[in-house]
Steps between C-alpha positions, in 0.01 A plus 500: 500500500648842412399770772467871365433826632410823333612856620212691361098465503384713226424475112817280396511255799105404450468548138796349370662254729191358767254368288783300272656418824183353675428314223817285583441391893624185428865609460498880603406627828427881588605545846491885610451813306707851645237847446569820640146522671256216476213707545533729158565161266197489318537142378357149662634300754685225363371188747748355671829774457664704719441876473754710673643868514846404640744402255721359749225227558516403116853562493568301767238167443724206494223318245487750222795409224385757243374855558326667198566889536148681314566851576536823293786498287735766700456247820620154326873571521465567903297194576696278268774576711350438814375201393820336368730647828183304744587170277195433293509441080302787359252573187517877413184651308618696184659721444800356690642803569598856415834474380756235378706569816194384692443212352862397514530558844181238564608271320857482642357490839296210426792300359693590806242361711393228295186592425234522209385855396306506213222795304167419477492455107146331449424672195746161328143326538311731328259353220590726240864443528511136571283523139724693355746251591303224377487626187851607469595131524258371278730626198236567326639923457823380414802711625360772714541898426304740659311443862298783649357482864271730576385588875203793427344684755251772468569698828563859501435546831777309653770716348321838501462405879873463586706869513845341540754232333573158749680212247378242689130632453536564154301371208774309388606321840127456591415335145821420343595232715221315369624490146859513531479186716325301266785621183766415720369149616410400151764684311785582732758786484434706174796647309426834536178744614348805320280684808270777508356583805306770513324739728175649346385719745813680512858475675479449879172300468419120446623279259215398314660342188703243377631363178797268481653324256723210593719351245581112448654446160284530218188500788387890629291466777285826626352513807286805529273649756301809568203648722347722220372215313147552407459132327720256618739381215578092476646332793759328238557514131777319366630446129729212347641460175192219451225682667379731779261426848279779680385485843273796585398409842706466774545219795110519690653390827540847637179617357302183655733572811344867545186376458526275838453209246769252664691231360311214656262564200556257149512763297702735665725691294419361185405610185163451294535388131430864338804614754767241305792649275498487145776354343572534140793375298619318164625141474588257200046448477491859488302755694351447839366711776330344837455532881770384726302345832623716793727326747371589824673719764585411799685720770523242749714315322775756592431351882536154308842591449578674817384197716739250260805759525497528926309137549697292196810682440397575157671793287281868599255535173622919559857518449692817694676562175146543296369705807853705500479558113155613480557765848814586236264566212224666701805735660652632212122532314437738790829678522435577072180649590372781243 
């Protein structure tokens, strides 16, 4: 049994860890959960765990191996340090950190101690990119050239609400780390990066947009993000020499998720017929174009892994390098800012 606790009560810890968590009693235990004040969480009792405002007391519980740290951003550096110098492995939510330095310095700390310390990088089990993926090694678009990832929001108010620049709480940190996980786990280290990072609103405000282009050969990948957009484009389009796939919609886990519709239902997360891809491309019959069956999504499965790493001894699914080069990419994006 892997024992966990959580330093945090709020949106992430009940949205996007519990209910994949609880879902997995068999193997997974929640024991305590550290909150500020009890009294102003506005989220149910989980029946059965701990709910404490020391952190000492979670710090300090011989039976928790693994503490998952579901703050704000600015606050994950801090606590991953605690939680490593008290002796426990530790899941950060993303983004890791602030700066490269940061992240460094966690990660040496954990080797020193022995310990696992590892981002919260669920977004690998997303449908549309394990899709993607599925199509990808299908051949049927030949040698790849183009991807584009798109992660649309239209939300003016967020960034016409915030008067001053953080990194950390950028647009790009906040939603970039989504995306530039999922290149580097599929694609690795690209050659070389084109950014533009932008803020719209003017200098000293938000970033609110994002368009990168990473570079792998022959294969340009763009990963591109903004709060001004009206319609939503694709969630991924991406072209071979032998044919091209679109996914408009993106994974339905968080939008089931915000709808308190939990994954204990069947059809949790996945996709109806008319919400399938379309992919099109030529082979040596000729011209074809068809739906590609969503593979479903699945963020527990990142709590799959955990439990096999720290219980099994198997290799961590997030490696620190992938977490270090992605804080590297989302650094310099930020500090090219226009």
């Amino acid at each position: 049994m892997l024992t966990i606790g959580y330093i945090g009560n709020g949106k992430s810890a009940n949205r996007y860890h519990i209910p994949f968590v609880i879902q997995r009693t068999d193997k997974i235990k929640i024991k305590k959960i550290f909150t500020l004040d009890h009294s102003k969480d506005i989220w149910d009792e989980i029946p059965g765990v701990i709910y404490t405002e020391s952190l000492d007391d979670l710090l300090n519980d011989p039976d928790v191996q693994v503490i998952v740290i579901s703050t704000p951003s600015a606050f994950h550096y801090d606590y991953a340090k605690k939680v490593l110098l008290s002796g426990k492995h530790c899941v950060v939510e993303k983004p890791f950190a602030d700066t490269y330095q940061q992240a460094q310095e966690i990660f040496d700390l954990a080797k020193e101690k022995g310990l696992i310390v590892q981002c919260y990088q669920n977004r690998r089990f997303d449908s549309d990119f394990l899709t993607v993926q599925k199509v990808i090694e299908s051949g049927k678009l030949g040698d790849l050239l183009e991807l584009e990832m798109h992660f649309d929001y239209y939300r003016p108010y967020i960034p016409e609400s915030v008067h001053e620049f953080s990194s950390i709480n950028s647009y790009l940190y906040g939603h970039g780390c989504h995306t530039l996980d999922q290149v580097i786990s599929y694609f690795g280290k690209p050659d070389h990066i084109h950014y533009d990072v932008r803020q719209l609103l003017g200098e000293g405000r938000m970033n609110d947009y994002f368009d990168l282009d990473l570079y792998y050969g022959t294969l340009k990948v763009s990963v591109k993000s903004s709060y001004f957009r009206v319609k939503e484009r694709p969630s991924f389009v991406i072209y071979g020499k032998k044919g091209m796939f679109v996914k408009e919609k993106k994974d339905k886990q968080e939008e089931h998720l915000k709808l308190f519709y939990m994954p204990s239902h069947d059809d949790f997360g996945v996709d109806l017929p008319g919400e399938y891809g379309t992919l099109t491309y030529y082979d040596e019959k000729g011209y074809h174009e068809e739906k590609v069956v969503s593979v479903n999504g699945d963020y527990g499965r990142y709590y799959d892994a955990l439990y096999e790493t720290i219980i099994n001894g198997k290799e961590p699914l997030v490696k620190p390098e992938q977490t270090l080069l992605q804080i590297e990419i989302l650094e310099k994006g930020i500090q090219g800012m226009h």
